[in-house]
LOPAMI-230117 format. One record per residue (C-alpha): chain; x, y, z. Coordinates in steps of 0.001 Angstrom, whole numbers. Example, Ala and Ser with C-alpha at 12.3 -4.5 7.8 and 13.67 -1.06 7.14 Angstrom:
% LOPAMI-230117
<'A', <12300, -4500, 7800>>
<'A', <13670, -1060, 7140>>
***
This chain:
% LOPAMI-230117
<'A', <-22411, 43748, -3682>>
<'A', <-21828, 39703, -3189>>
<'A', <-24629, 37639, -3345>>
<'A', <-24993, 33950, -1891>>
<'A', <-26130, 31731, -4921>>
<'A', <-27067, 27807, -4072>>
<'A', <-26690, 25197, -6715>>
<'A', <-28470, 21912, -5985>>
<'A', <-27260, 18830, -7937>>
<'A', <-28248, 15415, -7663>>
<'A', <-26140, 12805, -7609>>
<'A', <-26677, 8972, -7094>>
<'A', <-23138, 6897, -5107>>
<'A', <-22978, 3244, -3912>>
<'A', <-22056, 3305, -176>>
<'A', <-21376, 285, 2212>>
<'A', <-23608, 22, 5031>>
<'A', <-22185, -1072, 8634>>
<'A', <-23135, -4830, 8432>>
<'A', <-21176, -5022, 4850>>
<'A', <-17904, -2947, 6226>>
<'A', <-17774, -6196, 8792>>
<'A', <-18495, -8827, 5936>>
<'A', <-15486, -7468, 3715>>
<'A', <-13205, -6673, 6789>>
<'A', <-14033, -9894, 8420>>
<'A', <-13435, -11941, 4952>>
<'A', <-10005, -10392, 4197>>
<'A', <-8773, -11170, 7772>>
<'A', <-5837, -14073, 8145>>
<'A', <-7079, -17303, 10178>>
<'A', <-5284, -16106, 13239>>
<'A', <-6585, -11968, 12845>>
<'A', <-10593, -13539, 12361>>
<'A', <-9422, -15333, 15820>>
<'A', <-8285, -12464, 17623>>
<'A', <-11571, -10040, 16291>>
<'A', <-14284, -12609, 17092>>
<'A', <-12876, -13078, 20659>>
<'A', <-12330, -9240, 21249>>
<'A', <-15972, -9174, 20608>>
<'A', <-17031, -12045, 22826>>
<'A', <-15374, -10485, 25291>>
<'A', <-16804, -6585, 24451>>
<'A', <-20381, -7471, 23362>>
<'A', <-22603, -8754, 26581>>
<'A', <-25175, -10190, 24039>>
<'A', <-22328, -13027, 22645>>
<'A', <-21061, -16038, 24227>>
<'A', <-19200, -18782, 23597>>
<'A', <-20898, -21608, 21658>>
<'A', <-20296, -25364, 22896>>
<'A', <-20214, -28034, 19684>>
<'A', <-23719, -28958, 19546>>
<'A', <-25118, -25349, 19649>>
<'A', <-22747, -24431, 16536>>
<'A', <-24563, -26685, 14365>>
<'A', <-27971, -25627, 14992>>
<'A', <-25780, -22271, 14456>>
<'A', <-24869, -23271, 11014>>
<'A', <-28253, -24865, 9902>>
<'A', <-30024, -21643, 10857>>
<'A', <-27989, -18935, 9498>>
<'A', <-26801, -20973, 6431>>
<'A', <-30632, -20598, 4907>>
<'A', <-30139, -16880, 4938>>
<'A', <-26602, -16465, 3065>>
<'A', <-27448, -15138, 136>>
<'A', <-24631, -13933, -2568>>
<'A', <-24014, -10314, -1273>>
<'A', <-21703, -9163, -4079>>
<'A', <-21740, -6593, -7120>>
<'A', <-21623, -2988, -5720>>
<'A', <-18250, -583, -6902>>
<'A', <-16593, -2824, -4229>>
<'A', <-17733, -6514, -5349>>
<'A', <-20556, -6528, -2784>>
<'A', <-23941, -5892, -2416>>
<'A', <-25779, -5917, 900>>
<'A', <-28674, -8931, 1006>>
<'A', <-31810, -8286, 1639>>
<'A', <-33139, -9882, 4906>>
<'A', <-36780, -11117, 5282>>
<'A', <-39115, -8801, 7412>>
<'A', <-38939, -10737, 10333>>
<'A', <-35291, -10847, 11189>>
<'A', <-34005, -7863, 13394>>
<'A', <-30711, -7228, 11874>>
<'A', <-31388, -5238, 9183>>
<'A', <-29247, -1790, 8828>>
<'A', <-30424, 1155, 10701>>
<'A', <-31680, 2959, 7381>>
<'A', <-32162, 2063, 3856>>
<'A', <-30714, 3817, 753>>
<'A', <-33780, 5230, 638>>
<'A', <-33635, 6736, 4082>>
<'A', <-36587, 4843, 5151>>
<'A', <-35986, 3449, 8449>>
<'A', <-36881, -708, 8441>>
<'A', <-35856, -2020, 11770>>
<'A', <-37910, -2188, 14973>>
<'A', <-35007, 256, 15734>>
<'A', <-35902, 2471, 13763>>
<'A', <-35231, 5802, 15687>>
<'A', <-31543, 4587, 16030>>
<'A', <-28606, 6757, 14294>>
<'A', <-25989, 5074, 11847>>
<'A', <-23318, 3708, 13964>>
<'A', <-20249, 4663, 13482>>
<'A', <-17973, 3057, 10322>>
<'A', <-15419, 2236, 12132>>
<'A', <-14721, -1703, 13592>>
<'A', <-14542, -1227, 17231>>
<'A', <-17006, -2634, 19262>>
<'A', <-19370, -506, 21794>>
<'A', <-19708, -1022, 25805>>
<'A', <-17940, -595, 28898>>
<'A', <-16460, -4311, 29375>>
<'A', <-13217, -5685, 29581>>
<'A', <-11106, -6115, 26930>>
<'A', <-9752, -9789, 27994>>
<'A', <-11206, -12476, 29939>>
<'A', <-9550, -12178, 33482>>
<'A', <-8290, -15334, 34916>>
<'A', <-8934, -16833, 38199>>
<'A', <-6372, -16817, 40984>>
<'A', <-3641, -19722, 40542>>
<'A', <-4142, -19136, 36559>>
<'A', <-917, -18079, 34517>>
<'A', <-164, -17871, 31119>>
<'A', <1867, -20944, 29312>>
<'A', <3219, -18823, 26930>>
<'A', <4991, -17424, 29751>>
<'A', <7072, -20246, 31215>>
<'A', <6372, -22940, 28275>>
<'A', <9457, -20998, 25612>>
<'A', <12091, -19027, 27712>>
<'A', <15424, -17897, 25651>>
<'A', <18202, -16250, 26750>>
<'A', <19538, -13134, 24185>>
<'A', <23211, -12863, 22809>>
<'A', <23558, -9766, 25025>>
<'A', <22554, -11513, 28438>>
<'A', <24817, -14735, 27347>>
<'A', <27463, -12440, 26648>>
<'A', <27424, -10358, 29904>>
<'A', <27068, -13449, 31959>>
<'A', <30601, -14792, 30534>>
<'A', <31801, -11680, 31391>>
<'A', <30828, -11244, 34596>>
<'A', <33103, -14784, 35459>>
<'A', <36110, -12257, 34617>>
<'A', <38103, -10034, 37110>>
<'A', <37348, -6803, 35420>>
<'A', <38091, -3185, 36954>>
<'A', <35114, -889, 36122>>
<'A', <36302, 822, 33319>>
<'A', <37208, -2434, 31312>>
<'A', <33553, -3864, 32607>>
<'A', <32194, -552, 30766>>
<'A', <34202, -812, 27725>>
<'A', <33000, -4187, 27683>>
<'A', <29411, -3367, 27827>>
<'A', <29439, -721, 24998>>
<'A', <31326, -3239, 22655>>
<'A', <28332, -5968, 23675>>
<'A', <25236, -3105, 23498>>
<'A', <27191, -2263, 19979>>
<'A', <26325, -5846, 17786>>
<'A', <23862, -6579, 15634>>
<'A', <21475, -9599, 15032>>
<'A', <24011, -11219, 13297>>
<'A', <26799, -11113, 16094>>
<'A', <29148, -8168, 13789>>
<'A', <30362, -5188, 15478>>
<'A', <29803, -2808, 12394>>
<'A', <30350, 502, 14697>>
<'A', <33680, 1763, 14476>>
<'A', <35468, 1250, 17932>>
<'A', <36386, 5231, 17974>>
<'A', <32569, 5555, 17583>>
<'A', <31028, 3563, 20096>>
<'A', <31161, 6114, 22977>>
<'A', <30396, 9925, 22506>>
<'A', <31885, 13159, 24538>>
<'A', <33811, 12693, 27782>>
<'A', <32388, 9385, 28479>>
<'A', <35711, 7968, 30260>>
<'A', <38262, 10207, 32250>>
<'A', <41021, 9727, 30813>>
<'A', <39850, 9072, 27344>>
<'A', <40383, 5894, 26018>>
<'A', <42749, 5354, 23152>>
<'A', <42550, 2789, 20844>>
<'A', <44698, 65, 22143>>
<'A', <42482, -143, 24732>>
<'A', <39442, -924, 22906>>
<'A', <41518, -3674, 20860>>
<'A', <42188, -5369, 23569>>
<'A', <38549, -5025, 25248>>
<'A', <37736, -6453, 21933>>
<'A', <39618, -9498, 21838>>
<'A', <38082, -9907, 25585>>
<'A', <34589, -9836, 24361>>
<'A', <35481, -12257, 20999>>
<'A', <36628, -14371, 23318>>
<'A', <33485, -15432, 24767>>
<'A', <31083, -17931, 24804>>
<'A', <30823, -18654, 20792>>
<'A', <34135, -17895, 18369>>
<'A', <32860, -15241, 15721>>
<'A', <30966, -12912, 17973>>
<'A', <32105, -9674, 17739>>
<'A', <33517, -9519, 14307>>
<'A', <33769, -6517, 11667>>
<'A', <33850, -8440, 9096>>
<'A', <32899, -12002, 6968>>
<'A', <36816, -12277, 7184>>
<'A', <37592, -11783, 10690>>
<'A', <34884, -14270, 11800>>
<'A', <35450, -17440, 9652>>
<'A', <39490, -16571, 10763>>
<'A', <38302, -16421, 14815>>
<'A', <36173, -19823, 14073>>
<'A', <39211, -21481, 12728>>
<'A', <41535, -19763, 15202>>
<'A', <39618, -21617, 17920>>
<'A', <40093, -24708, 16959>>
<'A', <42804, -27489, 17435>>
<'A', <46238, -26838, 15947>>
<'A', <46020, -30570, 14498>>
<'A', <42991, -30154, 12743>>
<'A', <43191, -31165, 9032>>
<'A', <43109, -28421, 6519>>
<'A', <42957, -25821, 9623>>
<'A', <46468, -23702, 8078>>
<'A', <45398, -24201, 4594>>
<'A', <41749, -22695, 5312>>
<'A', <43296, -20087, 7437>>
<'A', <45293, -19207, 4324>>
<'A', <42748, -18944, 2270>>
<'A', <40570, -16630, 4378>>
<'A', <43036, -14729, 4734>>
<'A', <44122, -13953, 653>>
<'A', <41732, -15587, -1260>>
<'A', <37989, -15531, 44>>
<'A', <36829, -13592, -3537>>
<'A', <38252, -16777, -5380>>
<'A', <36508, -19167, -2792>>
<'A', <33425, -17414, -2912>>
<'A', <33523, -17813, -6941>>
<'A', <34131, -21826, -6520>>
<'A', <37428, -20822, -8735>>
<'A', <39171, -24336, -7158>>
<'A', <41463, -24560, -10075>>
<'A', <42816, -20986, -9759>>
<'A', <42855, -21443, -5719>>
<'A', <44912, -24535, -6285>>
<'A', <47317, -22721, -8706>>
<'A', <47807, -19840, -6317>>
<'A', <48108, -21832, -2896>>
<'A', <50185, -24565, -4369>>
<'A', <48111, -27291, -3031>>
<'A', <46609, -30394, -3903>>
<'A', <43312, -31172, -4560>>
<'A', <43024, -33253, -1774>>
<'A', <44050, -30745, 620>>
<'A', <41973, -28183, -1081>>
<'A', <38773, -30046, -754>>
<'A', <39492, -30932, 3156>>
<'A', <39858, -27251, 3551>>
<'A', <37010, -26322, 1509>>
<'A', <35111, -28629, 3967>>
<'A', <35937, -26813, 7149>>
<'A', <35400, -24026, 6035>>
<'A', <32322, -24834, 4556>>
<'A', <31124, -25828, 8168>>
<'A', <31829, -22791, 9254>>
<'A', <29010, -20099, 10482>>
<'A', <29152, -16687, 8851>>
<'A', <26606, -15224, 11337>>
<'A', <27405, -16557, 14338>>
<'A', <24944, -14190, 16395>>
<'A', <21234, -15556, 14590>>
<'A', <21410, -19076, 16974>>
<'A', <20492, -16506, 19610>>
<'A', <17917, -14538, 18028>>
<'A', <14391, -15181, 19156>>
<'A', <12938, -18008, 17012>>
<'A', <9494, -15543, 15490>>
<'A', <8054, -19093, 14309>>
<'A', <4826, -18307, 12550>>
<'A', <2500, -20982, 12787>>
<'A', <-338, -21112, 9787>>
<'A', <-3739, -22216, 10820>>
<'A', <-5434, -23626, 7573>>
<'A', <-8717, -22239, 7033>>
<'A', <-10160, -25225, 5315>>
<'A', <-9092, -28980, 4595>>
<'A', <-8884, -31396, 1670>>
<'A', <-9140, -34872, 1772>>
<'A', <-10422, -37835, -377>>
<'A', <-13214, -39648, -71>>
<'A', <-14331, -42699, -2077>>
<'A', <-12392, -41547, -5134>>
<'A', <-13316, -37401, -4592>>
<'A', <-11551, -34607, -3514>>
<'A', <-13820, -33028, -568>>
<'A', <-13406, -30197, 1317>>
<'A', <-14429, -29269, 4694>>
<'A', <-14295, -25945, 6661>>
<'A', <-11570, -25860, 9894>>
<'A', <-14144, -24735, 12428>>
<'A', <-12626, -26766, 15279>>
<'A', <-9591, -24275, 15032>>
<'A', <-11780, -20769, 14640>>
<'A', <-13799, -19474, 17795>>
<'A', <-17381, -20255, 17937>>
<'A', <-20344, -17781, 18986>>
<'A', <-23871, -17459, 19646>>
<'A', <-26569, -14954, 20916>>
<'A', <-26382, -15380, 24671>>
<'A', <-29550, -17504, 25642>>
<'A', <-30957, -15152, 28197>>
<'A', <-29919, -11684, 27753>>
<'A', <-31418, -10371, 24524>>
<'A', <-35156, -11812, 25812>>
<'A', <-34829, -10087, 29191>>
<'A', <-33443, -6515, 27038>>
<'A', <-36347, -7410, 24862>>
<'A', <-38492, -6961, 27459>>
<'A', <-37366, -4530, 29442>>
<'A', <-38682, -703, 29397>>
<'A', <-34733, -183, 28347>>
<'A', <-35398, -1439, 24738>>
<'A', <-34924, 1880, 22983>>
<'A', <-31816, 3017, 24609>>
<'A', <-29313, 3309, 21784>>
<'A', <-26233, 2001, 23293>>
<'A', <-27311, -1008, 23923>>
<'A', <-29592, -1440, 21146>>
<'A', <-26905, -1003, 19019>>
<'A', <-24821, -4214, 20898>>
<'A', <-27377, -6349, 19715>>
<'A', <-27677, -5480, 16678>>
<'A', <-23657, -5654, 16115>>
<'A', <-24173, -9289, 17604>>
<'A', <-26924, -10226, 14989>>
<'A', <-24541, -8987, 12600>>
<'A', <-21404, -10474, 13622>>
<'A', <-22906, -14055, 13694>>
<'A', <-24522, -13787, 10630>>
<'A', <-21107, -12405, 8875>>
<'A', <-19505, -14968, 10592>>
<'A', <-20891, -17684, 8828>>
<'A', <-21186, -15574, 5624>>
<'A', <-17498, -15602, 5831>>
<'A', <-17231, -19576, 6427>>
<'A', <-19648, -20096, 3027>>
<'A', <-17681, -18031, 819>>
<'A', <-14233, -19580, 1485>>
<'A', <-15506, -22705, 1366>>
<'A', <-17229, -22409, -2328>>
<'A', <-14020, -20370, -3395>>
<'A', <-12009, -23329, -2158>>
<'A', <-14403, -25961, -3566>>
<'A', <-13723, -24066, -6590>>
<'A', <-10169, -24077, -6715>>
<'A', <-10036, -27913, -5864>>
<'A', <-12280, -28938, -9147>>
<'A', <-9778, -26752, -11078>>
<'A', <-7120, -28350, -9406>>
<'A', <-7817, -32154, -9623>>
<'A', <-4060, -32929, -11417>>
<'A', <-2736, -31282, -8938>>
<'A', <-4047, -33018, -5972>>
<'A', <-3446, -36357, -8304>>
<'A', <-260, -35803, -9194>>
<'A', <1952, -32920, -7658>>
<'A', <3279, -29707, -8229>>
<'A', <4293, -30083, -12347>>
<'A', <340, -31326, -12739>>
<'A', <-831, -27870, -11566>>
<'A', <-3369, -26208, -14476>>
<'A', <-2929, -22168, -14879>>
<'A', <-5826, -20384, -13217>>
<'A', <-6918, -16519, -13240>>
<'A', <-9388, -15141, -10199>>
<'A', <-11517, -14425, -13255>>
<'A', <-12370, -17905, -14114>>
<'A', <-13710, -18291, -10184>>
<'A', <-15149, -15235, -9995>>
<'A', <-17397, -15931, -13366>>
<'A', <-17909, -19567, -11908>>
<'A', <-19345, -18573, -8736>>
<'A', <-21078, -15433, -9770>>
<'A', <-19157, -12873, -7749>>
<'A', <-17154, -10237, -8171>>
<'A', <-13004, -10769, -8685>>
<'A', <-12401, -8148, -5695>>
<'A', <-14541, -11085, -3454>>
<'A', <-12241, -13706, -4511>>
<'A', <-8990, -11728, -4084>>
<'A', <-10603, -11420, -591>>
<'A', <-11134, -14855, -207>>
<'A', <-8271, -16094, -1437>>
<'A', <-5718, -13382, 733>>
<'A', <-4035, -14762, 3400>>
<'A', <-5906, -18023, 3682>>
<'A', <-4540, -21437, 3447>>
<'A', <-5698, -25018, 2786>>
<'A', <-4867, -28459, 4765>>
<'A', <-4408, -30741, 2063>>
<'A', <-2585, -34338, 1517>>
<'A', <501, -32766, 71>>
<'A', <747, -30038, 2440>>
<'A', <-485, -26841, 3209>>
<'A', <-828, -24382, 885>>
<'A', <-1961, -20896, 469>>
<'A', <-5030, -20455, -1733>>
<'A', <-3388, -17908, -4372>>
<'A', <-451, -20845, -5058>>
<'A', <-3213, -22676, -6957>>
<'A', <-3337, -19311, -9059>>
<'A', <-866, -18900, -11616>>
<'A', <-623, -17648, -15563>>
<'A', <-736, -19790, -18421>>
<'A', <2113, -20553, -20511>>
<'A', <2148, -21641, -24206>>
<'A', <3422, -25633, -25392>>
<'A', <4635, -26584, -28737>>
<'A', <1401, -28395, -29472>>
<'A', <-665, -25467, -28750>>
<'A', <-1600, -26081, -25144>>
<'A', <-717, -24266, -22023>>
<'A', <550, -25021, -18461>>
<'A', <1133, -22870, -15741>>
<'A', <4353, -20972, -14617>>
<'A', <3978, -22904, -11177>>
<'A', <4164, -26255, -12661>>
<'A', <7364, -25000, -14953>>
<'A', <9186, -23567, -11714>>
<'A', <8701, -27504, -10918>>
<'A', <10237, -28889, -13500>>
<'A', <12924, -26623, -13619>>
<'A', <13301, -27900, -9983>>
<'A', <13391, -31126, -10691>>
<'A', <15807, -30547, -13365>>
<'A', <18416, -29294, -11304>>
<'A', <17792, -31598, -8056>>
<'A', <19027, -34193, -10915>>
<'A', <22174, -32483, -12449>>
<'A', <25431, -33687, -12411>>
<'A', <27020, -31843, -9585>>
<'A', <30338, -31689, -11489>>
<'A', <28213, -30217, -14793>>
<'A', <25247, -28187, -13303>>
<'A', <23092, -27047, -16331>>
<'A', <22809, -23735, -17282>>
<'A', <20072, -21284, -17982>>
<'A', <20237, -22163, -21379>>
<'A', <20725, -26188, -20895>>
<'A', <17494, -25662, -18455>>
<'A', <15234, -23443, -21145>>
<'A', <17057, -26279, -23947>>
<'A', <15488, -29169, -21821>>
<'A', <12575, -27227, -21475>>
<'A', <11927, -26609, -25220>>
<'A', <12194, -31071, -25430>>
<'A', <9289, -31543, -23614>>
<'A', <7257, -28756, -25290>>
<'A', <7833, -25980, -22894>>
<'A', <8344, -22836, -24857>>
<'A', <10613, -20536, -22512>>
<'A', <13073, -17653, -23219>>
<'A', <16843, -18093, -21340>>
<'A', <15254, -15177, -19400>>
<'A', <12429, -16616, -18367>>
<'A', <14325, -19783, -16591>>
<'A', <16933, -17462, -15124>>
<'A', <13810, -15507, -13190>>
<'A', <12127, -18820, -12553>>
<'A', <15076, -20160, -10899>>
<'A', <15695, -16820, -8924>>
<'A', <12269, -17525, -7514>>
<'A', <13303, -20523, -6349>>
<'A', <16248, -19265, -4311>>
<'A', <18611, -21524, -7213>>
<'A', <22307, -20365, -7136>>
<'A', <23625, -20533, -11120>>
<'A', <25369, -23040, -12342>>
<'A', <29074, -21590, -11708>>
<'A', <27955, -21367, -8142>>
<'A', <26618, -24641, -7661>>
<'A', <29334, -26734, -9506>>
<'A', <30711, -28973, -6497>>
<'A', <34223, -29786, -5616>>
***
């Protein structure tokens, strides 16, 4: 016979509350994503409203007396705790003892989203319209294409061949489909054969830009010089060279190119030249320009001789506890429904996270920037290496806040903008004994080769050579990955002709 046995075990586990799963998801979030969450709650939350620029200091001086370090837990953070008075303490303590004047409320849900039945964007009035809807209008490489077409006197089945060879390229203008490919089963009656297609081809290449419509690097740079005048200098000696030695070009081998095409080399640097102003993908000028525009979170300036940084509030959206409507629920005998209970206490929260959000960039950033002084002083190769450790400890939070912090956010300064982990970088040892960072020898490694000789570029091993000179220790290796990161050819590859 079985027989049900219970074992009870106790067991003690950190958990986040509601009001800290908003402070860490709200203090992770880009510029733009803290944007885009504070105004889907304005527009969600009946108990929030905008706040004009004289209401958001009285904001600030109010709620910036109760941010309190909230860090330490597993996760970094540790929920503060509030006085007696305010109302936006969590629904239950660790202790299960309810301490709200909500007390009978459930948890809430852990989740992000925002309760109530209101819209989920501000509607316009009548006559409004969105800019970004007639401000930026581009036409695609398809539609530019079909439009040239349609000036031709096509029968249907050439207009149809037409369009499959047009719905067949990619981004970059190539038609990488194989023309027996492009159409599957009985598509055409008769079938088509392949002259056809070659000739449909040649239509389509044909119009509006030369290179479009290419399968290959080859074919386009010969359809670009194709297109041009007959008298063009160096336009049969570039065609040439497309057409038998485009490894050698692409390996700056002029000597051997001048050996094998019997040139001079005068006439193989005026066709180096054209082709050189060539486009290999034809096809981008029409892609859609996905311009990503960085809002700094906080800015840097001097004043009287110190660097000083202020929070970009005037670019974030601004919000307050409507004036009227949590008095009136307040009052009302409706105070104890949970639904809407639980709005204004998500309100409380969000302002009060809000600002707790604002405080700890800013002392993360203030923290950076006294770390940072060479840099501001004197550029890129004065930057000092810097570990999340060294702020963390400084501050007296935990490392996981400052990665937080740090994530995604960027700062306004007078040498541009710059996102705050660029100011973090490891330490690398000198001759002497000291150390600089691997950000500030990425700069002079830069600076290096922005003065080379462009007949003699330098090396890997002239660059770590020069290095060693001015007491940077660094392997061949080292440089070689250093100038990968900055997108640096090698030296066969940049020699100029």
């Amino acid at each position: 016979m079985v027989q049900a046995t219970y074992d009870l075990r106790a067991r003690q586990q950190t958990s986040l509350t509601p009001r800290l799963q908003q402070s860490v998801k709200l203090l992770q979030m880009s510029a733009l994503e803290f944007t885009q969450e504070v105004q889907q709650a304005l527009s969600n939350n009946p108990f929030l409203e905008d706040a004009d620029d004289e209401e958001v200091n009285e904001i600030v001086a109010e709620t910036e007396q109760d941010i309190r370090p909230e860090f330490e837990s597993a996760s970094g953070l540790t929920e503060t705790a509030d006085t007696p008075n305010e109302r936006d303490t969590p629904y239950e303590a660790e202790d299960g003892a309810t301490t709200d004047s909500y007390s009978d409320l459930p948890e809430g849900p852990a989740d992000d989203a925002y309760s109530g039945d209101y819209p989920t964007s501000r509607a316009t009035g009548d006559g409004d319209s969105d800019v970004g809807q007639w401000a930026k209008s581009s036409m695609s490489l398809r539609d530019r294409l079909r439009r040239d077409l349609s000036s031709y006197r096509l029968d249907q089945r050439a207009m149809l061949m037409a369009e499959f060879i047009i719905e067949a390229l990619d981004e970059d203008g190539y038609l990488r489909v194989p023309l027996d490919e492009l159409v599957e089963g009985n598509a055409f009656e008769p079938a088509t054969t392949t002259g056809e297609w070659e000739t449909t081809l040649k239509l389509v290449q044909q119009l509006h830009t030369p290179g479009l419509g290419a399968r290959s690097l080859q074919e386009c740079l010969r359809l670009q010089l194709q297109a041009m005048d007959a008298d063009t200098p160096g336009r049969e000696l570039a065609l040439i060279m497309i057409e038998t030695e485009l490894p050698r070009l692409a390996r700056h081998d002029y000597n051997g190119l001048e050996r094998s095409l019997r040139c001079t080399p005068d006439q193989l640097r005026e066709a180096c030249a054209l082709i050189r102003h060539l486009d290999p993908k034809p096809g981008l000028r029409f892609a859609r320009d996905d311009t990503s525009y960085v809002v700094p979170d906080v800015i840097v300036t001097k004043v009287q001789g110190l660097w000083v940084v202020a929070a970009n509030r005037a670019a974030m959206p601004r919000a307050r506890l409507h004036g009227t409507y949590p008095a009136l629920f307040r009052g009302s005998r409706y105070a104890d429904r949970t639904p809407m209970a639980q709005e204004l206490q998500e309100a409380r929260w969000l302002i009060r996270n809000i600002e707790q959000r604002y405080a700890t960039i800013q002392r993360v950033a203030e923290a950076i920037v006294e770390r940072q002084q060479t840099f501001f002083e004197y550029g890129e190769v004065a930057l000092r290496p810097l570990m999340l450790r060294e702020i963390a400890d400084e501050l007296g939070i935990h490392e996981s806040t400052v990665s937080r912090a740090t994530g995604n956010k960027y700062m306004d300064t007078p040498r541009g903008i710059f996102e705050f982990k660029h100011f973090f970088s490891r330490e690398l040892a000198t001759e002497t004994g000291g150390t600089c960072s691997a950000s500030a020898v990425r700069a002079l490694i830069k600076e290096m080769i922005e003065g080379e000789d462009a007949n003699a570029p330098l090396s890997d091993v002239d660059l770590a050579r020069m290095l060693g000179e001015q007491g940077v220790v660094v392997a061949r290796r080292t440089v070689s990955k250093y100038r990968g990161q900055l997108k640096t050819p090698p030296a066969e590859l940049r020699r100029a002709y």
